[in-house]
C-alpha positions in Angstrom: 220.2 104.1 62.6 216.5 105.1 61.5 214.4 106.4 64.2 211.0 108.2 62.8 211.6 111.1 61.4 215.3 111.1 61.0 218.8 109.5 61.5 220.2 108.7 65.2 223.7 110.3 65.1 225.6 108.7 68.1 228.7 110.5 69.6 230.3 107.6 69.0 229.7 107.1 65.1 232.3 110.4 65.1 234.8 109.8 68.0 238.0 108.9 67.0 239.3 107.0 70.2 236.3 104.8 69.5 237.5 101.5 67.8 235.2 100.4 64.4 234.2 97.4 66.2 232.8 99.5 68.7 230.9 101.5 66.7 233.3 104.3 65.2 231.6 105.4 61.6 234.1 107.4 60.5 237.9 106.7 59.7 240.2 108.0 62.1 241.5 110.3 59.9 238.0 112.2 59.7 237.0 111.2 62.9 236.7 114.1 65.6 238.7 113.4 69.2 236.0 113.1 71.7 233.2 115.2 70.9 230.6 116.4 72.8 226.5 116.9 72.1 226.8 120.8 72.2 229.4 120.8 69.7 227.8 118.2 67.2 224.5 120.8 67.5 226.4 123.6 66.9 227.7 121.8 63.5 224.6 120.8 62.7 222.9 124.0 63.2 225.6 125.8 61.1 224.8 123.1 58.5 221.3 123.9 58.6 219.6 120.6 59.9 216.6 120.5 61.7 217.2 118.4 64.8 216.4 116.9 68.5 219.1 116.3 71.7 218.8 113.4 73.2 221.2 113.8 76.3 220.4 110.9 78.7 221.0 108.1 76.5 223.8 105.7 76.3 225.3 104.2 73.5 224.3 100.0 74.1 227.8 98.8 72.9 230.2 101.2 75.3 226.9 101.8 77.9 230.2 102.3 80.8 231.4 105.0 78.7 229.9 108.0 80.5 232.0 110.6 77.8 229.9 109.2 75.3 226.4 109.9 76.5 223.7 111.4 74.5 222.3 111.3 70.7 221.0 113.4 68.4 218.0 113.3 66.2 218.6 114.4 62.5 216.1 115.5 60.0 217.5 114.2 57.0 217.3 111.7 54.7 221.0 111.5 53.9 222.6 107.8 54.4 224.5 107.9 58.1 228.2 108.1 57.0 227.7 111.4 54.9 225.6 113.2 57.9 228.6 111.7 59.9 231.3 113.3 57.5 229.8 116.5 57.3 229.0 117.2 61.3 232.8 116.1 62.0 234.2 118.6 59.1 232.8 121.1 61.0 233.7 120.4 64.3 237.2 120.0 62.8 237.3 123.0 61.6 236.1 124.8 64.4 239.0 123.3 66.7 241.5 124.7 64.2 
């Protein structure tokens, strides 16, 4: 999603026990197992994005699902799915 300003990046676009129809951008196998909003900043601070925290919203489609709560604001003019990829390399990488 747009918003001004930047790209909404739902938790959900990255979570891997989210179905596609539901929302899930990502494939499973580059999908990240329930993340959180502190660890999608800390990726996209180490990747060097400007960005906001938006911790009190709820994702419309799974509104009951209180793990997936928040969004964040990115800076960027990058298409969704490529901002997606990148945030869940690095929180991949920093479960290893």
């Amino acid at each position: 999603m747009k918003k001004k300003g930047g790209r909404i990046l739902w938790l959900a676009y990255l979570d891997s026990a989210t179905p596609r129809s539901k929302g899930r951008l990502l494939p499973k196998s580059l999908a990240v197992n329930r993340p959180t909003l502190q660890e999608v900043a800390q990726a996209l601070e180490k990747l060097g994005y400007k960005f906001q925290v938006y911790p009190g919203k709820r994702y419309p489609p799974l509104w009951y699902e209180e793990r997936l709560q928040g969004y964040v604001v990115v800076e960027s003019s990058e298409k969704i799915r490529v901002l997606a990829a990148k945030v869940a390399a690095v929180i991949r990488e920093a479960h290893r």
